[in-house]
C-alpha positions in Angstrom: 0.0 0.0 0.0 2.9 2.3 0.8 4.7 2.1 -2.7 0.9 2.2 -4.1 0.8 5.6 -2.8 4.3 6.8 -3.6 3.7 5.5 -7.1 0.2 7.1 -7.3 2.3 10.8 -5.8 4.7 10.4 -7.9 2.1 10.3 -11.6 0.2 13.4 -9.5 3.2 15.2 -9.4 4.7 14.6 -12.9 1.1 15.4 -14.3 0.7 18.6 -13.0 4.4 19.1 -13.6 3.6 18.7 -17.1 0.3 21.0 -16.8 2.9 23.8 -16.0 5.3 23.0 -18.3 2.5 23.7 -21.2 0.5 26.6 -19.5 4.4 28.1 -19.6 4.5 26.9 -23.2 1.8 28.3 -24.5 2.4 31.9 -22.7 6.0 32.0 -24.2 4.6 30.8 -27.8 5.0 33.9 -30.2 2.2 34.5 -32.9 4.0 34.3 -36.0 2.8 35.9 -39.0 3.7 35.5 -42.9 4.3 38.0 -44.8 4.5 38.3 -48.9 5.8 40.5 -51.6 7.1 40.4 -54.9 9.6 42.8 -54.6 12.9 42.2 -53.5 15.0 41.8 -50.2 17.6 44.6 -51.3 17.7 48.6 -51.6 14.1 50.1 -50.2 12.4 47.6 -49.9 15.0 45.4 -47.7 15.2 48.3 -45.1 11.0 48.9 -45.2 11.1 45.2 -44.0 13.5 45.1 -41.4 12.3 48.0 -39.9 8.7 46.8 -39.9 9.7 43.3 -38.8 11.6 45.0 -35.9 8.6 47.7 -34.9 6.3 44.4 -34.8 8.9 42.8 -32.1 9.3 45.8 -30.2 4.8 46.7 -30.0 4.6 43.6 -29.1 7.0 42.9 -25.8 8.5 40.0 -28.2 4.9 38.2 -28.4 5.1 38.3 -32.4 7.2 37.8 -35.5 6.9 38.5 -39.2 8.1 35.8 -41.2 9.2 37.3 -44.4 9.2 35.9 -48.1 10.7 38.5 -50.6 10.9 38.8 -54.1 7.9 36.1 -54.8 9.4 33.6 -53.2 5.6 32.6 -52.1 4.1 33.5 -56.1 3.3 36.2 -58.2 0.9 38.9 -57.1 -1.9 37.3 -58.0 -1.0 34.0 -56.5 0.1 36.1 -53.2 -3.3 37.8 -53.1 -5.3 34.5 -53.3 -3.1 33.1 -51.0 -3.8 36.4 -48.5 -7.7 35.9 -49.2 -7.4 31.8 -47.6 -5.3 33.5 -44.9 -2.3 31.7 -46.0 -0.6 34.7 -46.3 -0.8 37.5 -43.4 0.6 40.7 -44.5 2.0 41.8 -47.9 1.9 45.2 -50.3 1.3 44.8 -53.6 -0.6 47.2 -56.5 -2.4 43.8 -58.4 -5.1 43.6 -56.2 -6.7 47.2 -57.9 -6.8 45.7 -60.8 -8.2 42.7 -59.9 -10.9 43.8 -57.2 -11.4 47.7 -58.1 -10.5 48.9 -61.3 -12.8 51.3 -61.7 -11.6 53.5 -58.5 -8.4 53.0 -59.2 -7.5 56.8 -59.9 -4.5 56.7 -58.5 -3.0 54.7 -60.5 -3.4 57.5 -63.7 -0.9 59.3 -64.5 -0.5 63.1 -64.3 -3.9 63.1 -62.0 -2.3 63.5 -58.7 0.5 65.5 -58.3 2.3 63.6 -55.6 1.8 60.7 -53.0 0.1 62.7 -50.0 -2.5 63.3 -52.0 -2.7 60.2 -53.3 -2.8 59.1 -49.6 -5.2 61.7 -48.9 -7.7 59.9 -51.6 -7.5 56.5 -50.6 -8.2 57.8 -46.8 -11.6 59.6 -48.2 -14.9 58.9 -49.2 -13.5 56.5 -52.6 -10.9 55.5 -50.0 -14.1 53.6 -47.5 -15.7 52.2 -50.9 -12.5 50.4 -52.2 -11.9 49.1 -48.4 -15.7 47.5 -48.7 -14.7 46.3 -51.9 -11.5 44.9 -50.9 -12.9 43.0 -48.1 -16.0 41.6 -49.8 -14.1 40.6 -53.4 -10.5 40.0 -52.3 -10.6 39.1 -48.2 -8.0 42.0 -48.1 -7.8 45.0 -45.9 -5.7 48.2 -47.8 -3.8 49.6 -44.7 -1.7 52.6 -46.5 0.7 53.1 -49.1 4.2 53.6 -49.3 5.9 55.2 -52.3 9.8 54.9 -54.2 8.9 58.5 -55.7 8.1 59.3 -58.6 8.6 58.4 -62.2 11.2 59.6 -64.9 12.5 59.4 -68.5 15.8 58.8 -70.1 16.6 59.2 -73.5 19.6 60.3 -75.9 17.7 62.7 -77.3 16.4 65.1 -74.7 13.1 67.1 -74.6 11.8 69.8 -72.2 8.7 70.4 -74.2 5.7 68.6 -76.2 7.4 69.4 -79.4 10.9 67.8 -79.3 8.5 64.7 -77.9 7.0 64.5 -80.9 7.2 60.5 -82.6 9.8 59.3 -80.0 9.6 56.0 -79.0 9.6 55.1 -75.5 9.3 52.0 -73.8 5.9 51.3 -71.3 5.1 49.2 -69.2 2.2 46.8 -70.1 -0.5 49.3 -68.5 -2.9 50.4 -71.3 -3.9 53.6 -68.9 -0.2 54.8 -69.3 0.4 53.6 -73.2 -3.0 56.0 -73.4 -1.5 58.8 -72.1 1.6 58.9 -73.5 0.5 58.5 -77.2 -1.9 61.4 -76.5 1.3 63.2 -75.5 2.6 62.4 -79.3 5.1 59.9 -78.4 5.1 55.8 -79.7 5.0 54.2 -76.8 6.1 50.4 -76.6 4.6 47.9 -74.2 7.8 45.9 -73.2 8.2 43.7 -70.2 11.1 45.4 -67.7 13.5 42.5 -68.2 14.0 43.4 -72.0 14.4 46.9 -71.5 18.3 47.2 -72.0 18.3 45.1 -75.0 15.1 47.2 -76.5 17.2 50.3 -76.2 21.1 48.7 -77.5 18.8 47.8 -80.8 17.0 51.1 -81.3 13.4 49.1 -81.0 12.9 52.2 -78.4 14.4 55.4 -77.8 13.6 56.3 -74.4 12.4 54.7 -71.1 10.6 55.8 -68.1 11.3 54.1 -64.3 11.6 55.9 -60.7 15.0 56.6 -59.9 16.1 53.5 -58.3 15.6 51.1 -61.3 17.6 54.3 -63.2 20.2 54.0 -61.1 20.2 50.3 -60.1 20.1 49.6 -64.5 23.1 52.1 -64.8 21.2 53.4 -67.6 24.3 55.9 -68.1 25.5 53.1 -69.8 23.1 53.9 -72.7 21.0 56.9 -72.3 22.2 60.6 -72.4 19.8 62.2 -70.3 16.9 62.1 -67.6 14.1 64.1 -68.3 12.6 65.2 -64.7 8.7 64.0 -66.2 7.2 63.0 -62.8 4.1 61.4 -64.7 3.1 59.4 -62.0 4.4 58.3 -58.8 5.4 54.8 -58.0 3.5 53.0 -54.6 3.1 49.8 -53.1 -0.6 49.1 -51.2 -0.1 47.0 -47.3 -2.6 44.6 -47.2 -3.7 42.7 -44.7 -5.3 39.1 -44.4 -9.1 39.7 -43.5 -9.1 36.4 -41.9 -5.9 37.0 -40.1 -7.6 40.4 -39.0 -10.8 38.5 -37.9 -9.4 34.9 -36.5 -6.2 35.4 -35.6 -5.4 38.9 -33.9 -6.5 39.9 -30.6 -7.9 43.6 -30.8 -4.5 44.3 -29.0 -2.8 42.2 -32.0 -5.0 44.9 -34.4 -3.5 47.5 -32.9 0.1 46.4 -32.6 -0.2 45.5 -36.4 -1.6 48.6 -37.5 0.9 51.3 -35.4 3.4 48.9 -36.7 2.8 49.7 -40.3 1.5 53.1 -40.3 5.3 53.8 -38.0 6.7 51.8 -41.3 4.9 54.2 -43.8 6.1 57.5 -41.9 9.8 55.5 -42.4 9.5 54.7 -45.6 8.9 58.5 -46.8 12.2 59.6 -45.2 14.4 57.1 -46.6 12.9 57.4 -50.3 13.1 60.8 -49.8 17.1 60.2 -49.0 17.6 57.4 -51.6 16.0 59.3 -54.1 18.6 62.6 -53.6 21.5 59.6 -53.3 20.5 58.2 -56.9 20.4 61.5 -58.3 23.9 62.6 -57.4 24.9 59.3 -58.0 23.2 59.5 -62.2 24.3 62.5 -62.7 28.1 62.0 -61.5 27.8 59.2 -63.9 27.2 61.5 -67.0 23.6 62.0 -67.5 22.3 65.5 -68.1 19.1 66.3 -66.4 16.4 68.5 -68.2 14.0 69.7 -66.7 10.6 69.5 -69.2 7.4 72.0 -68.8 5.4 69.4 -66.7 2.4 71.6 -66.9 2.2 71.3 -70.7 2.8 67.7 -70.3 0.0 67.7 -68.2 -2.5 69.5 -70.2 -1.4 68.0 -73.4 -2.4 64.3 -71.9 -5.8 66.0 -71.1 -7.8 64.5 -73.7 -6.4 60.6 -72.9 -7.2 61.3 -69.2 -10.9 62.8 -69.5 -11.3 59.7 -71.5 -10.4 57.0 -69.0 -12.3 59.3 -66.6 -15.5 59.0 -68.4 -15.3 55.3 -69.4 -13.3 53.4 -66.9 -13.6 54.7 -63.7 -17.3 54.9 -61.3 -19.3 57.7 -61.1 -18.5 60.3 -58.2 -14.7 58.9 -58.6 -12.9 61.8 -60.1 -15.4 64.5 -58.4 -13.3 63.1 -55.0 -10.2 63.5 -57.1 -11.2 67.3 -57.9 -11.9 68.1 -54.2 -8.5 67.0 -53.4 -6.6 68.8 -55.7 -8.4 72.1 -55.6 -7.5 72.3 -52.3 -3.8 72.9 -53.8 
């Protein structure tokens, strides 16, 4: 009977030994989340992540982690956003999902509309802002958090232009976004959809005469190597959309969790516009101690010569009551 009860002790103790052991488990257990883009872990975009994977740790006492996958190591956009919509993916920015779920309030994505990315930011936190959050949520499973820009976009060329005129028949490549081809040829220049990869070997064969990319591409290309000048166009500005899983935000984050992700990026954003800001006046020195002339074209005429190409994507592409928001935002100017 005695070693009956010392045996019987003995499980008692072990069990609730073990009881502790995973009550102490499961409090130390960090919530980790995924995280998704297609750009890569270099430049920009390397110190946007570390930063935001480092504000997450410190919000959250050391309770969460981002597990990152860069340059589309989890798919493309569109496989990353239907991946984000199962909840397979947590957090991510991306511009696809626009396209896919809300094309027709998708203003800022035309160029010469807004003048630069506060307003842009200013739009997407209004009245069009609310609608394409609905949208997002009820189409896509996504919730837009903010938008961080690389600044906008330029031209290079060996011929140079400051004006509509000298733009006249030049051929410049595009990328594949009919808005953009639109406005261009309305401009009077050929534009040449032509996937980014090719663009070096477009220009050494004279298929195109000119490019357009934001400043890091310019630099990062070392497109000194075979273009004369950079024509300060600043058609549109270039921006990246956080999302967030809606069913991470509903079934996974405590409303303290919410909160801790949301400081966390909006922190991230308010980084992000310094060190664009920076990199951008970096690549600048950094093209032009290379060789390449800046010009500096009439952007004003550019923007009222694309008039006719914008009004018309206006009137038959985008909602009602869409560009009216647009209007109230830049009259404010």
């Amino acid at each position: 009977m005695k070693y009956y009860l010392i045996f019987m002790l003995t499980i008692i103790a072990l069990l609730i030994s073990g009881c502790g052991d995973s009550v102490a488990s499961s409090k130390e257990e960090k919530l980790s989340l995924v995280f998704a883009t297609t750009m890569d872990d270099s430049g920009i975009d390397k110190d946007i992540k570390d930063f935001f994977g480092n504000k997450i740790t410190e919000l959250s006492d050391d309770s969460m982690e981002i597990e990152f996958f860069m340059a589309g190591q989890l798919g493309g956009e569109r496989e990353a956003l239907e991946q984000m919509n199962m909840g397979e993916i947590d957090i991510g920015y991306s511009v696809l999902q626009a396209e896919l779920y809300y094309p027709e309030y998708n203003a800022i994505s035309i160029p010469f509309l807004f003048q630069d990315l506060d307003s842009m930011r200013e739009f997407m936190d209004g009245k069009v802002g609310d609608e394409i959050k609905e949208i997002a949520r009820e189409v896509g499973g996504i919730i837009p958090m903010g938008l961080h820009g690389y600044g906008a976009r330029w031209t290079t060329s060996n011929i140079p232009f400051s004006n509509i005129e000298e733009l006249q028949g030049m051929k410049i490549r595009m990328p594949e976004i009919e808005w953009w081809v639109n406005v261009w040829a309305e401009l009077g220049a050929l534009p040449t959809p032509i996937a980014a990869t090719e663009i070096v070997s477009a220009l050494q064969t004279g298929t195109v005469d000119a490019q357009e990319n934001f400043l890091t591409n310019i630099a990062g290309r070392q497109m000194w190597d075979y273009q004369e000048y950079l024509m300060k166009t600043e058609h549109i500005q270039l921006f990246q959309q956080w999302l967030v899983s809606e069913d991470t935000w509903e079934n996974k984050l405590t409303t303290e969790q919410q909160e801790i992700v949301t400081q966390a990026i909006d922190e991230t954003l308010a980084y992000a516009d310094e060190i664009v800001a920076a990199s951008n006046e970096a690549f600048l020195e950094e093209i032009e101690a290379n060789g390449m002339e800046i010009v500096y074209p009439d952007q004003e005429e550019m923007r009222e010569k694309a008039q006719p190409a914008i009004e018309e994507i206006i009137e038959n592409d985008l909602a009602p009551g869409v560009y009216e928001e647009v209007q109230k935002i830049m009259n404010k100017e």
